[in-house]
gemmi code that builds the backbone of each chain (N, CA, C; Angstrom):
import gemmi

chains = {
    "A": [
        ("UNK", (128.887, 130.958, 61.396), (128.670, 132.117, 62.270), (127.248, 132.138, 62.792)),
        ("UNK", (126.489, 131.833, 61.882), (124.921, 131.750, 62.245), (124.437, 131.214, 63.434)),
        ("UNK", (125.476, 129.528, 62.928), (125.315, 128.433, 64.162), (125.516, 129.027, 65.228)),
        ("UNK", (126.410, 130.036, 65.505), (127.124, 130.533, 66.757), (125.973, 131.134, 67.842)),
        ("UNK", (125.350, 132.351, 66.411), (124.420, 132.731, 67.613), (122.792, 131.965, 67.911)),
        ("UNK", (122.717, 131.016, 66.609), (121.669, 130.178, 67.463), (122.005, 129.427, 68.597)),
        ("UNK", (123.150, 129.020, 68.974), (123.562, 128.099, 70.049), (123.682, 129.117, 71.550)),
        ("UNK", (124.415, 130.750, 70.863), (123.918, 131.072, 72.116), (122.526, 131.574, 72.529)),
        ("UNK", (122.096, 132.006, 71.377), (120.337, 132.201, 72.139), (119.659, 131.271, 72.487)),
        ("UNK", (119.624, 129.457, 72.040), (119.337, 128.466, 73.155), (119.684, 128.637, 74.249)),
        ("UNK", (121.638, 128.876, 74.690), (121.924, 128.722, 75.910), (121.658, 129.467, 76.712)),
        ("UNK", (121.425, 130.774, 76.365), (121.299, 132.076, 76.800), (119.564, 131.870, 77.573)),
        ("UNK", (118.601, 131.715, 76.453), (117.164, 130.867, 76.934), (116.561, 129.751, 78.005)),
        ("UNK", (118.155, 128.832, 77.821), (117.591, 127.354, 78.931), (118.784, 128.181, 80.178)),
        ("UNK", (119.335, 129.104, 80.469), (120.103, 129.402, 81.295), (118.766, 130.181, 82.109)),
        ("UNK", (118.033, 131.009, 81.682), (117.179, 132.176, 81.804), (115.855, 130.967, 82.443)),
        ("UNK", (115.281, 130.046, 81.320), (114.261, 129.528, 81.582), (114.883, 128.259, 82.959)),
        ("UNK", (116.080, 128.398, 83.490), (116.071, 127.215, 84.577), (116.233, 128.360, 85.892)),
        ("UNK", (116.461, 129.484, 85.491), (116.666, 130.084, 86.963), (115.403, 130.974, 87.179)),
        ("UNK", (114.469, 130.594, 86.319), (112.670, 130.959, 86.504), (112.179, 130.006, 87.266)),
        ("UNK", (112.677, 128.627, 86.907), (111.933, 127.692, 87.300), (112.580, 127.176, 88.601)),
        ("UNK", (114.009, 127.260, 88.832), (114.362, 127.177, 90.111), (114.041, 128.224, 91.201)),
        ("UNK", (113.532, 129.100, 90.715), (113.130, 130.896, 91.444), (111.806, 130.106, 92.197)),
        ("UNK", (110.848, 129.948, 91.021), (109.701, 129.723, 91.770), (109.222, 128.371, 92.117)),
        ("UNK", (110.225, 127.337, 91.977), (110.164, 126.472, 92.980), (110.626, 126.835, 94.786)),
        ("UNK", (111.660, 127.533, 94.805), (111.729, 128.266, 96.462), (111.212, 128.732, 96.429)),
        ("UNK", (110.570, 129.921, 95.681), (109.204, 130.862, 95.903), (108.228, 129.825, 96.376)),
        ("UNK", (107.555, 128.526, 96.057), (106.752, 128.056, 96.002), (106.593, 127.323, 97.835)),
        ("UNK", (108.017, 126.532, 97.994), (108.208, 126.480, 99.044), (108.293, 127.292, 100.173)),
        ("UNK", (108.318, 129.079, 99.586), (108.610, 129.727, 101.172), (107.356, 130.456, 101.560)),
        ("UNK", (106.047, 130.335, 100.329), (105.167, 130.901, 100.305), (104.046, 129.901, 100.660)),
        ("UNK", (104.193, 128.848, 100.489), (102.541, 127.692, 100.465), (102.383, 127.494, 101.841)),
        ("UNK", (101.317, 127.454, 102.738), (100.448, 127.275, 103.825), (101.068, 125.779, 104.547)),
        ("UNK", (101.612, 124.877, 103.558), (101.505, 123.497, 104.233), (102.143, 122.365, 103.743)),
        ("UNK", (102.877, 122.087, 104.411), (103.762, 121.195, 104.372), (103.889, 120.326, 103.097)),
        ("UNK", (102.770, 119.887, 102.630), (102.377, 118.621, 101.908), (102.314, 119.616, 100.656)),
        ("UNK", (101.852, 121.109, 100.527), (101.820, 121.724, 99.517), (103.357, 121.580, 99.110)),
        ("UNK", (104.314, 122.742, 100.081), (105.166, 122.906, 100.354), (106.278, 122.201, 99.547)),
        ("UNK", (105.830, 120.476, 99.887), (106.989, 119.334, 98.920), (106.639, 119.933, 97.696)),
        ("UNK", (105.599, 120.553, 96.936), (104.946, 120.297, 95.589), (106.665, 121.310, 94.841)),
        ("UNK", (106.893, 122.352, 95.266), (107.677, 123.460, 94.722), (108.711, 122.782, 94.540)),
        ("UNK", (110.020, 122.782, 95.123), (110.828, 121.890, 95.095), (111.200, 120.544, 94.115)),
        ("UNK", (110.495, 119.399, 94.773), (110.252, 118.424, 94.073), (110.413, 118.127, 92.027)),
        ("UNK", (109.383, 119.643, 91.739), (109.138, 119.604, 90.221), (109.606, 120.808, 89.797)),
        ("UNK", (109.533, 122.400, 90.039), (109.939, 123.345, 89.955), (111.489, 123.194, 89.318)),
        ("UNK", (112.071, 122.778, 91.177), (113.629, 123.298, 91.057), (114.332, 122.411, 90.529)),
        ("UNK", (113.914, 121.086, 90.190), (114.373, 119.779, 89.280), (114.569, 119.878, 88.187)),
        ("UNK", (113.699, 120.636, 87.548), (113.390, 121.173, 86.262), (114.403, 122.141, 85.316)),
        ("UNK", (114.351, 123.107, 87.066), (115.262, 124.303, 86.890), (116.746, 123.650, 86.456)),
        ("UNK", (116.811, 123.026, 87.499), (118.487, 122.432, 87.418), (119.033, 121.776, 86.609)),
        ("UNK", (117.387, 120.716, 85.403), (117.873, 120.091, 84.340), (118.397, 121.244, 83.187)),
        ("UNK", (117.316, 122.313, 83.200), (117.365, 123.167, 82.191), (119.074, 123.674, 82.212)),
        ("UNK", (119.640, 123.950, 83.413), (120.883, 124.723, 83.464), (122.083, 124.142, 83.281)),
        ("UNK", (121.593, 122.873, 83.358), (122.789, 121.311, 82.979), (123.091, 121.392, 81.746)),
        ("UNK", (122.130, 121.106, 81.064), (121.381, 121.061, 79.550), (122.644, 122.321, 78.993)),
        ("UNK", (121.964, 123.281, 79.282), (122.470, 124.727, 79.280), (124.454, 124.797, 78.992)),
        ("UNK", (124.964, 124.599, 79.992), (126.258, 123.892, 80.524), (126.255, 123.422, 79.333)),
        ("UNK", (126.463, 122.163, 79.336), (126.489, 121.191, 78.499), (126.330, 121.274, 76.814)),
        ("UNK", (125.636, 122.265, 76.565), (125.510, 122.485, 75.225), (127.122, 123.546, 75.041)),
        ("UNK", (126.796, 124.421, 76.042), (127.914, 125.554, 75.885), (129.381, 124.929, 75.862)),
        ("UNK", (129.731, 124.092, 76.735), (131.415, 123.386, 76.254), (131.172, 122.089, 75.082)),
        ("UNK", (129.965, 121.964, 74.602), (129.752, 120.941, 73.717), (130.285, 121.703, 72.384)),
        ("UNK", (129.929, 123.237, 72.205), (129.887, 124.123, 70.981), (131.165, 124.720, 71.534)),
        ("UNK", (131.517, 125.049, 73.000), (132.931, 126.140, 72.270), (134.463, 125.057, 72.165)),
        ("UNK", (134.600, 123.319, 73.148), (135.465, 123.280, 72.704), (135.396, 121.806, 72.012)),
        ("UNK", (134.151, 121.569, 71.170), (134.157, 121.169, 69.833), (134.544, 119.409, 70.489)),
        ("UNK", (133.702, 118.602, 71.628), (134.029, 117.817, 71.993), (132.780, 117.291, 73.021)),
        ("UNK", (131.893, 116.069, 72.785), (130.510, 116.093, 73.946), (130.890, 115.953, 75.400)),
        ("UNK", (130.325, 116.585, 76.357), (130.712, 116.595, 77.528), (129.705, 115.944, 78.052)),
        ("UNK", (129.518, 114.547, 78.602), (128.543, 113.761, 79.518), (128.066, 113.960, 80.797)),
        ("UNK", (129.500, 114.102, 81.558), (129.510, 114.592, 83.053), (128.168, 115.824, 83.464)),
        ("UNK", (128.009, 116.951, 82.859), (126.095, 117.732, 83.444), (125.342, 116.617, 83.125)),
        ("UNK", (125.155, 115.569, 81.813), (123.926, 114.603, 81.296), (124.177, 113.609, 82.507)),
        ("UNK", (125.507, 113.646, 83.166), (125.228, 112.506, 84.280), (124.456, 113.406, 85.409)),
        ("UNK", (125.074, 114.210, 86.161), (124.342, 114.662, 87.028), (123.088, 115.187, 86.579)),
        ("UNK", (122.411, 115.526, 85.171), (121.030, 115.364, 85.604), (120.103, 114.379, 85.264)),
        ("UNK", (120.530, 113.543, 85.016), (119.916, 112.215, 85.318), (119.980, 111.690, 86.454)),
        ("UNK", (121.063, 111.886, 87.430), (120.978, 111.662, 88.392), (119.911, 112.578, 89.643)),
        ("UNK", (119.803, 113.623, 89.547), (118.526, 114.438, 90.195), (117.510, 114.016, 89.570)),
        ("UNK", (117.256, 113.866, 88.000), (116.131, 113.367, 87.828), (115.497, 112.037, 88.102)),
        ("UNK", (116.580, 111.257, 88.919), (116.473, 109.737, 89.235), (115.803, 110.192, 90.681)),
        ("UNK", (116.936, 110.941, 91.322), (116.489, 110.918, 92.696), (115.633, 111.899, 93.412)),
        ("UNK", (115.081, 112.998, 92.709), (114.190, 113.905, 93.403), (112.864, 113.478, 93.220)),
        ("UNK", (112.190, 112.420, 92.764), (111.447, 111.372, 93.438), (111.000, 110.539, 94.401)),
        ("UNK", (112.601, 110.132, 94.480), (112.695, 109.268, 95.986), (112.621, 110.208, 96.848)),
        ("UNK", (113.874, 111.298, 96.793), (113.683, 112.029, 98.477), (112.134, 113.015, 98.074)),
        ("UNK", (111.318, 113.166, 97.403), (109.893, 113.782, 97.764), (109.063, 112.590, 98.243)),
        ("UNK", (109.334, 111.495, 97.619), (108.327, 109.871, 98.139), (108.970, 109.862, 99.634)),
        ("UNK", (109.498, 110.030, 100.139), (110.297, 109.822, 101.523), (109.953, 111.034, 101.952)),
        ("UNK", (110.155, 112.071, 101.848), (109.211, 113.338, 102.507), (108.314, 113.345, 103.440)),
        ("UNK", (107.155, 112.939, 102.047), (105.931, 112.977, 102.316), (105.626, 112.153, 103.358)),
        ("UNK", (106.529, 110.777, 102.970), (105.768, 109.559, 104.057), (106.139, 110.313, 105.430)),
        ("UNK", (107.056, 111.054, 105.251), (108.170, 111.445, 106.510), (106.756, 112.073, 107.201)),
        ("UNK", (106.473, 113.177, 106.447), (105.372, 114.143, 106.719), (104.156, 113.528, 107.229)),
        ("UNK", (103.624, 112.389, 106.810), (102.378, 111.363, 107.039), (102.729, 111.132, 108.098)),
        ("UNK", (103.900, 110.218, 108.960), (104.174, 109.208, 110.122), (104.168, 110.552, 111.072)),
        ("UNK", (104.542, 111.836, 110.797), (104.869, 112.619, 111.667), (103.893, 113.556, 112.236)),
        ("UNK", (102.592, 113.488, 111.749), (101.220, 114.354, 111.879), (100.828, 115.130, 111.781)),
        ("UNK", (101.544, 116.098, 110.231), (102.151, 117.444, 110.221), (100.743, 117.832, 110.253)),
        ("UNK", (100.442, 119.087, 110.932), (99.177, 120.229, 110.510), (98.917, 120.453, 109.394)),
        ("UNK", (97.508, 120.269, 108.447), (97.725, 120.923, 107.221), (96.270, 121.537, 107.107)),
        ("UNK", (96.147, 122.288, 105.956), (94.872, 123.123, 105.859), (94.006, 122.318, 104.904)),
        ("UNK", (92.948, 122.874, 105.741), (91.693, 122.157, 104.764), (90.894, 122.832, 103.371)),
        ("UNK", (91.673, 123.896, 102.998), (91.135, 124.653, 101.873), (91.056, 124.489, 100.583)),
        ("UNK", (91.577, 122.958, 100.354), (92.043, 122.661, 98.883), (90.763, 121.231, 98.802)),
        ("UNK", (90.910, 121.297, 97.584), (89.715, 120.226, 96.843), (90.733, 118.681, 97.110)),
        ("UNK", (89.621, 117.731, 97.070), (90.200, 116.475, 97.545), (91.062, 116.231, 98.801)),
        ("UNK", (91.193, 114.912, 99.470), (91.894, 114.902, 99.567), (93.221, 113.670, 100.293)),
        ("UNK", (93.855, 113.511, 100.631), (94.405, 112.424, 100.747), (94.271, 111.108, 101.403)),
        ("UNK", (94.079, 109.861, 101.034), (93.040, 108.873, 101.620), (94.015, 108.456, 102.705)),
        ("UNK", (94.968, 108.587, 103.067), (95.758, 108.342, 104.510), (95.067, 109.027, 105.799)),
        ("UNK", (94.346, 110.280, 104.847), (94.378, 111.683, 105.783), (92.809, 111.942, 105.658)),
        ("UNK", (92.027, 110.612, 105.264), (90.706, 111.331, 104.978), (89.671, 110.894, 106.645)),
        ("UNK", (88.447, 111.016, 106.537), (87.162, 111.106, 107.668), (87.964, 111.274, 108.894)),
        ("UNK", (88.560, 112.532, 109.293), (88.724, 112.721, 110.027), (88.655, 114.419, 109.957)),
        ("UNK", (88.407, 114.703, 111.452), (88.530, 116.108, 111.619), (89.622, 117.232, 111.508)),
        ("UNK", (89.536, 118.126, 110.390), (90.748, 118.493, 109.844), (90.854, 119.830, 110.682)),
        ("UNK", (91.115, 120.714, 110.750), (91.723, 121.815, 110.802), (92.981, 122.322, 110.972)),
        ("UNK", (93.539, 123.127, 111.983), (94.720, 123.313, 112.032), (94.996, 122.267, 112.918)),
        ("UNK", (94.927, 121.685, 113.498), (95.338, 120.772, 114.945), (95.946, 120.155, 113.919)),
        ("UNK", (96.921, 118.965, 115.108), (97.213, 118.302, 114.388), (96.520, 116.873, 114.328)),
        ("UNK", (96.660, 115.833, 112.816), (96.345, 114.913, 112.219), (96.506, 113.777, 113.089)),
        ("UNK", (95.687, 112.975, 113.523), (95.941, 111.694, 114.014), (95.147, 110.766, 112.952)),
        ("UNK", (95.600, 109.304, 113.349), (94.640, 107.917, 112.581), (93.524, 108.347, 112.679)),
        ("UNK", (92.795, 107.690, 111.517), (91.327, 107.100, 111.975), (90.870, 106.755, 113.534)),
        ("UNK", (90.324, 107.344, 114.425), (90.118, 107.110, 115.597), (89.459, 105.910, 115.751)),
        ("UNK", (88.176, 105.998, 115.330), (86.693, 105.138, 114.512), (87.058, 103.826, 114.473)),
        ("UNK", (87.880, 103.991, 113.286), (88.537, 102.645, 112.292), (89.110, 101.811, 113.432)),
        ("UNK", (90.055, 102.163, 114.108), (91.080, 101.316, 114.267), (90.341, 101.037, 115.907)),
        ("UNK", (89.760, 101.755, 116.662), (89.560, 101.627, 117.851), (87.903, 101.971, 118.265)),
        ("UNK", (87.248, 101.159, 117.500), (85.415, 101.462, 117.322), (84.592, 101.548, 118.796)),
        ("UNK", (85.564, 100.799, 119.871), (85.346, 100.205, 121.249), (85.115, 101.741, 122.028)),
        ("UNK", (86.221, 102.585, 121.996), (86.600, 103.517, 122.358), (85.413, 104.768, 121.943)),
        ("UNK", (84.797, 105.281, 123.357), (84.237, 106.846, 122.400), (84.669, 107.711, 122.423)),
        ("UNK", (84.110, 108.669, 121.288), (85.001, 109.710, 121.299), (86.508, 109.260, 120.261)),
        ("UNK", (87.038, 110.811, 119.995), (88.234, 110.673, 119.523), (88.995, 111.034, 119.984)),
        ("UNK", (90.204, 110.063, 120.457), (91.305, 110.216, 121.128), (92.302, 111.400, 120.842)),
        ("UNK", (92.693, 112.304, 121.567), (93.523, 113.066, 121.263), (95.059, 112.590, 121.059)),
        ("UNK", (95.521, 112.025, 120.014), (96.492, 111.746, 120.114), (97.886, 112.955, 120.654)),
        ("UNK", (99.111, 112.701, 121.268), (100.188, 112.996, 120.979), (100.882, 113.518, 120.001)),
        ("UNK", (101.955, 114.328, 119.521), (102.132, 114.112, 117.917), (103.657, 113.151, 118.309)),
        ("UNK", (103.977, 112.828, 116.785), (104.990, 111.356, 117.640), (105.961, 112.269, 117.275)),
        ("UNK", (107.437, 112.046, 117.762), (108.447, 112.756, 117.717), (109.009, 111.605, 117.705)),
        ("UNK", (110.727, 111.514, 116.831), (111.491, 110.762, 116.513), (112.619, 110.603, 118.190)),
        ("UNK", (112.763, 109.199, 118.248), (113.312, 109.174, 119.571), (114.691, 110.171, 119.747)),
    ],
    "B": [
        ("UNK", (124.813, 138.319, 75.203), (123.586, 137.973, 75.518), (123.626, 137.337, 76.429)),
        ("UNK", (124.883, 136.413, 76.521), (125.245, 135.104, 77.728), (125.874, 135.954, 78.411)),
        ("UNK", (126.510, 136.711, 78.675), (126.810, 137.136, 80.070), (125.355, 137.901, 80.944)),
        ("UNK", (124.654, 138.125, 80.156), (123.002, 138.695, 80.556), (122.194, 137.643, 80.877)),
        ("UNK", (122.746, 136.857, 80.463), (121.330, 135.965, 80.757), (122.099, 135.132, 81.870)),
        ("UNK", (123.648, 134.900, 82.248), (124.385, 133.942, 83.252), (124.315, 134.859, 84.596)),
        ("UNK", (124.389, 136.120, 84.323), (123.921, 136.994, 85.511), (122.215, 137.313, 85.848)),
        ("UNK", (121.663, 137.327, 85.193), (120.169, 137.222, 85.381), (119.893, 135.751, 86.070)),
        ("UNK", (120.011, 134.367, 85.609), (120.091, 133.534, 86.466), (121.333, 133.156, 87.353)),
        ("UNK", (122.233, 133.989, 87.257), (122.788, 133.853, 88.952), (122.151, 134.457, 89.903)),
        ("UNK", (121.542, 136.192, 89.303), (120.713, 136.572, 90.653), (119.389, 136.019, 90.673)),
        ("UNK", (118.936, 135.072, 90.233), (117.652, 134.394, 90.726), (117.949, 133.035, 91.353)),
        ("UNK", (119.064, 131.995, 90.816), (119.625, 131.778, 92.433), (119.469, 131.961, 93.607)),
        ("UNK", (120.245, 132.995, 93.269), (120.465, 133.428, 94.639), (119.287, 134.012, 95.926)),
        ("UNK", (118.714, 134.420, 94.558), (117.317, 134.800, 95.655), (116.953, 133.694, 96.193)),
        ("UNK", (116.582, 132.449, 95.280), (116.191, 131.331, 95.462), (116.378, 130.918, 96.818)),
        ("UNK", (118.449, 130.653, 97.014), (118.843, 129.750, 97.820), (118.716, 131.092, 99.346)),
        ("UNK", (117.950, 132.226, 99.336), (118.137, 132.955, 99.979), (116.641, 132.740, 100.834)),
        ("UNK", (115.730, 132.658, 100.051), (114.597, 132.114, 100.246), (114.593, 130.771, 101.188)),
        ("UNK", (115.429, 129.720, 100.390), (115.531, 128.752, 101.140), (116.125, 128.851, 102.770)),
        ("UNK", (116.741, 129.588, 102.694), (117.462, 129.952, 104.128), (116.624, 130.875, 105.114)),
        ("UNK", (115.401, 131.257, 104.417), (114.457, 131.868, 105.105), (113.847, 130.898, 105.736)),
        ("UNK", (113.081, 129.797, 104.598), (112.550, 128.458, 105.245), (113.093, 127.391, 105.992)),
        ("UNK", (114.668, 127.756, 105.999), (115.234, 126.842, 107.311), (115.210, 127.166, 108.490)),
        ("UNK", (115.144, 128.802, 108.194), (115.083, 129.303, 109.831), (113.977, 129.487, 110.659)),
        ("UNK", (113.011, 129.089, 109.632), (111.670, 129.705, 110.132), (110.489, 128.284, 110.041)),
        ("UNK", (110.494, 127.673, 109.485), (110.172, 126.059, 108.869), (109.184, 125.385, 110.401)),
        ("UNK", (108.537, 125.503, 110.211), (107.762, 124.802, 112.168), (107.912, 123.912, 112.507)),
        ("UNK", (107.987, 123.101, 111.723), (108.322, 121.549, 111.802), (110.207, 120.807, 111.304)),
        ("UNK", (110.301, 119.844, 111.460), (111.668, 119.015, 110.939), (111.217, 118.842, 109.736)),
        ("UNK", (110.142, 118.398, 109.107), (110.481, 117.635, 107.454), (110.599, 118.956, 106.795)),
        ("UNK", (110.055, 120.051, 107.408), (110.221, 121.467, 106.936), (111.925, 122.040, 106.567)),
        ("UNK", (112.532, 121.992, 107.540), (113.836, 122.301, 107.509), (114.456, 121.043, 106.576)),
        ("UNK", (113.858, 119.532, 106.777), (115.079, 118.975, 105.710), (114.310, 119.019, 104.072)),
        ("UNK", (113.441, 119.783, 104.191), (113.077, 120.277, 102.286), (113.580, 121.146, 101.862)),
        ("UNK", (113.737, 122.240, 102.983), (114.882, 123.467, 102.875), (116.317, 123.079, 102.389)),
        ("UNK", (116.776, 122.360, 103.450), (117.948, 121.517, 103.087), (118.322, 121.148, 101.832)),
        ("UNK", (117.195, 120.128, 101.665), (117.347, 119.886, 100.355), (117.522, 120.460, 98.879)),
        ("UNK", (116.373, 121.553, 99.054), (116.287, 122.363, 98.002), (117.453, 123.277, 98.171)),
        ("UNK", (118.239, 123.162, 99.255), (119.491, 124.529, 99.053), (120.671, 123.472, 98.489)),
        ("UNK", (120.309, 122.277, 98.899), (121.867, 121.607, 97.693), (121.803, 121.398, 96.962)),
        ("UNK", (120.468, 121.308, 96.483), (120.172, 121.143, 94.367), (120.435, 122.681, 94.097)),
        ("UNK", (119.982, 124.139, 94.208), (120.587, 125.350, 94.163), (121.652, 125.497, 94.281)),
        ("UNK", (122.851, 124.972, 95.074), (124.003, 125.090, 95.306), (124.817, 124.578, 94.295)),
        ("UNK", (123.877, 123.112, 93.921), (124.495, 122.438, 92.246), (124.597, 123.542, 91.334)),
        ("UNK", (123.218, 124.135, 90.924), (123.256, 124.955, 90.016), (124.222, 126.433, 90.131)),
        ("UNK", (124.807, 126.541, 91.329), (125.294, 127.496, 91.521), (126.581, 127.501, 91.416)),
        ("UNK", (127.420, 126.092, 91.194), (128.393, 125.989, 90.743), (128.417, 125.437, 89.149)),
        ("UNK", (127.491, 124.980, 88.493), (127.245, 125.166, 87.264), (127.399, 126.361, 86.959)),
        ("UNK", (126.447, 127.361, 87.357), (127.046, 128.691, 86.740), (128.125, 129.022, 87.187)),
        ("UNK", (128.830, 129.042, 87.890), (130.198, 129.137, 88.219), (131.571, 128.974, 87.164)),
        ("UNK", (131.027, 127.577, 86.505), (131.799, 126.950, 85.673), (131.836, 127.620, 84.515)),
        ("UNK", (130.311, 127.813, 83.821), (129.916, 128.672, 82.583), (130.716, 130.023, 83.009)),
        ("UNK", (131.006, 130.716, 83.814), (131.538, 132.020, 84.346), (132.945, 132.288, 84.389)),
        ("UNK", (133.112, 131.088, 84.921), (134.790, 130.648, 84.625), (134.997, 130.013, 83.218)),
        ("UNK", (135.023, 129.461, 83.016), (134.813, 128.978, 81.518), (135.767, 127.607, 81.471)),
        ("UNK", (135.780, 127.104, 82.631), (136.174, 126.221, 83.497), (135.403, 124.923, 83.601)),
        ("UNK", (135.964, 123.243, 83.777), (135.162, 122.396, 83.978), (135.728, 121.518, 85.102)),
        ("UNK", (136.225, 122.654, 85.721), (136.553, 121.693, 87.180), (136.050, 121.200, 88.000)),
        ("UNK", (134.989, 122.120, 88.142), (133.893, 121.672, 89.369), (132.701, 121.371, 89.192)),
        ("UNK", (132.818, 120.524, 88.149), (131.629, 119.468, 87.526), (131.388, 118.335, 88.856)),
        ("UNK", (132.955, 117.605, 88.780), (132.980, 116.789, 90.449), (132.763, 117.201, 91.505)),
        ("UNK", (132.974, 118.093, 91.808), (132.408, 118.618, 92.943), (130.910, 118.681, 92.940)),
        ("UNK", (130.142, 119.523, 91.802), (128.763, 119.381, 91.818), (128.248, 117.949, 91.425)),
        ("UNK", (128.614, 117.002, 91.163), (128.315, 115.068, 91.341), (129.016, 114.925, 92.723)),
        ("UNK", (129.645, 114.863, 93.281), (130.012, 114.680, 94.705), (128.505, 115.143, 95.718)),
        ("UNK", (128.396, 117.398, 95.490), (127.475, 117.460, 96.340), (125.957, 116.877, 95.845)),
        ("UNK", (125.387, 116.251, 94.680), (124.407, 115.559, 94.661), (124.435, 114.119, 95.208)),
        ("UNK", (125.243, 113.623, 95.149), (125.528, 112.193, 95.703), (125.426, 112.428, 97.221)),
        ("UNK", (126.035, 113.180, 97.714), (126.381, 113.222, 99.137), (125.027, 113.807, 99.700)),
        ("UNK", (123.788, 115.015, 98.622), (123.179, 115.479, 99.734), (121.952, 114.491, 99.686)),
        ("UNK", (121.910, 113.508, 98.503), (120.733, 112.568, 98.260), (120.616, 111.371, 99.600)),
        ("UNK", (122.431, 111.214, 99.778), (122.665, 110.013, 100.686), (122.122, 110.654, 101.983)),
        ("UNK", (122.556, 112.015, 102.579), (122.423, 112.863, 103.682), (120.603, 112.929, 103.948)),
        ("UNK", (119.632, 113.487, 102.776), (118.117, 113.623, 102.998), (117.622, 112.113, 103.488)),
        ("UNK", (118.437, 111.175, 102.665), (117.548, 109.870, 102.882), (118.100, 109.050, 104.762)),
        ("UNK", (118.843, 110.342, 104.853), (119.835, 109.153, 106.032), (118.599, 109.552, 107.571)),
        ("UNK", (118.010, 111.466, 106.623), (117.567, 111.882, 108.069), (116.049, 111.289, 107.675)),
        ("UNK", (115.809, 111.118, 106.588), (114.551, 110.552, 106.721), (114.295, 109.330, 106.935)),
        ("UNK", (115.401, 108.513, 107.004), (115.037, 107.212, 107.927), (115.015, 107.113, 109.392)),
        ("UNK", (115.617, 108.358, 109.701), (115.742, 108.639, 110.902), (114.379, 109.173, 111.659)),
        ("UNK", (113.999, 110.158, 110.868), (112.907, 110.413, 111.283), (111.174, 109.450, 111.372)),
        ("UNK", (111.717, 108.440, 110.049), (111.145, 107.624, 110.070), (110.657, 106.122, 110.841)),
        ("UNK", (111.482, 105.796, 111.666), (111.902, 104.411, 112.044), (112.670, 104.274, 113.428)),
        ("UNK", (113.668, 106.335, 113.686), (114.335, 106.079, 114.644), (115.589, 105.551, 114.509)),
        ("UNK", (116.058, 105.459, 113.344), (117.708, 104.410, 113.453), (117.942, 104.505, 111.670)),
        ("UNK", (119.016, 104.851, 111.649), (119.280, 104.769, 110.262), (119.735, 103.108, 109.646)),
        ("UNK", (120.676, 102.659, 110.379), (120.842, 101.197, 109.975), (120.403, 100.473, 110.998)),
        ("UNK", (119.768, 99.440, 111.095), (119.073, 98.706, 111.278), (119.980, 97.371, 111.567)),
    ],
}
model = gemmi.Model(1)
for chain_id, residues in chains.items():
    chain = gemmi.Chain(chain_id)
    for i, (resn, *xyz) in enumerate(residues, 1):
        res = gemmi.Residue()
        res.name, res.seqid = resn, gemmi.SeqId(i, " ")
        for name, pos in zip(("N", "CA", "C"), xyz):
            atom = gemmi.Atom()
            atom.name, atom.element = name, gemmi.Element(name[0])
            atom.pos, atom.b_iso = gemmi.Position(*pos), 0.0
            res.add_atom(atom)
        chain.add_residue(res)
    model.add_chain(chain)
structure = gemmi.Structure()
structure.add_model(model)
structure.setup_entities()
């Protein structure tokens, strides 16, 4: 009987602690200034969230019908495989594309560095790549054909 | 305790994926809307997880491995797109 209610105050806990962490991963995303912040919520937040609630699942038909259930341990291994890739693909997405970002944070990204930041948007190294040229070219921003 | 705590994180869900639908509509940019995207079909997983715990049901386990498979293949299809211009090559 004991077992009973320690198993549900785990489940009851990782049910509670994944829909905190999936909360303020969209919180994180609908609130941050910038794009590149923006991936940060998502990415680790709501990944987290979703392992916790698998987990969660998974313990609960593991204890009531007395048999291990794999199928949540597959799907979250599988988000935890792939919400890596699609944030690594994001970002680059975000890099090739010249998103605006703010200059208020410490460090910062060496794709994105000696150049003039503000809100405008991000082009190359002007300098670097085209030393011939004065001045810095106003680039375009590129748009997908 | 579990029906308190399966309704406490259903309504934070929901706020969640409600949120997210704020940032699709409003998002300034494209990689903006497909993070939205994204983050509303990992929420949508979890939202039929609790579903299941609610029902007391394990039917729509496949369905939630279907919509992760399908929305992982879907983010990477537009980000090659956005990337390169052409998804297959």
């Amino acid at each position: 009987m004991l077992f009973y209610v320690i198993a549900e105050g785990v489940i009851a806990f990782l049910l509670v602690a994944g829909g905190i962490f999936a909360f303020t991963g969209s919180l994180g995303m609908l609130q941050f200034k910038d794009f590149f912040m923006r991936l940060h919520g998502p990415t680790k937040g709501t990944t987290l969230g979703i392992g916790c609630m698998l987990i969660a699942s998974m313990l609960y038909f593991t204890v009531t019908q007395r048999e291990f259930h794999v199928q949540e341990l597959l799907i979250t291994l599988f988000l935890f495989i792939t919400a890596p890739v699609t944030g690594h693909m994001l970002a680059k997405t975000g890099l090739h594309m010249h998103l605006r970002f703010t200059t208020g944070t410490r460090g910062s990204v060496p794709e994105l560095r000696d150049e003039d930041v503000g809100q405008s948007r991000v082009a190359r190294p002007a300098k670097a790549r085209h030393p011939w040229r004065p001045g810095r070219q106003q680039r375009k921003p590129r748009l997908p054909r | 305790m579990l029906d308190t705590a399966l309704m406490i994180s259903l309504g934070l869900i929901v706020a969640a994926m409600s949120m997210n639908v704020i940032r699709l509509a409003r998002g300034p940019d494209v990689p903006d809307r497909l993070l939205a995207l994204d983050t509303l079909y990992v929420n949508s997983i979890a939202l039929i997880v609790l579903l299941g715990l609610w029902l007391n049901t394990k039917t729509y386990f496949e369905a939630a491995m279907l919509i992760a498979m399908l929305g992982f293949v879907g983010t990477m299809a537009i980000c090659r797109y956005l990337l390169r211009g052409d998804i297959i090559e």
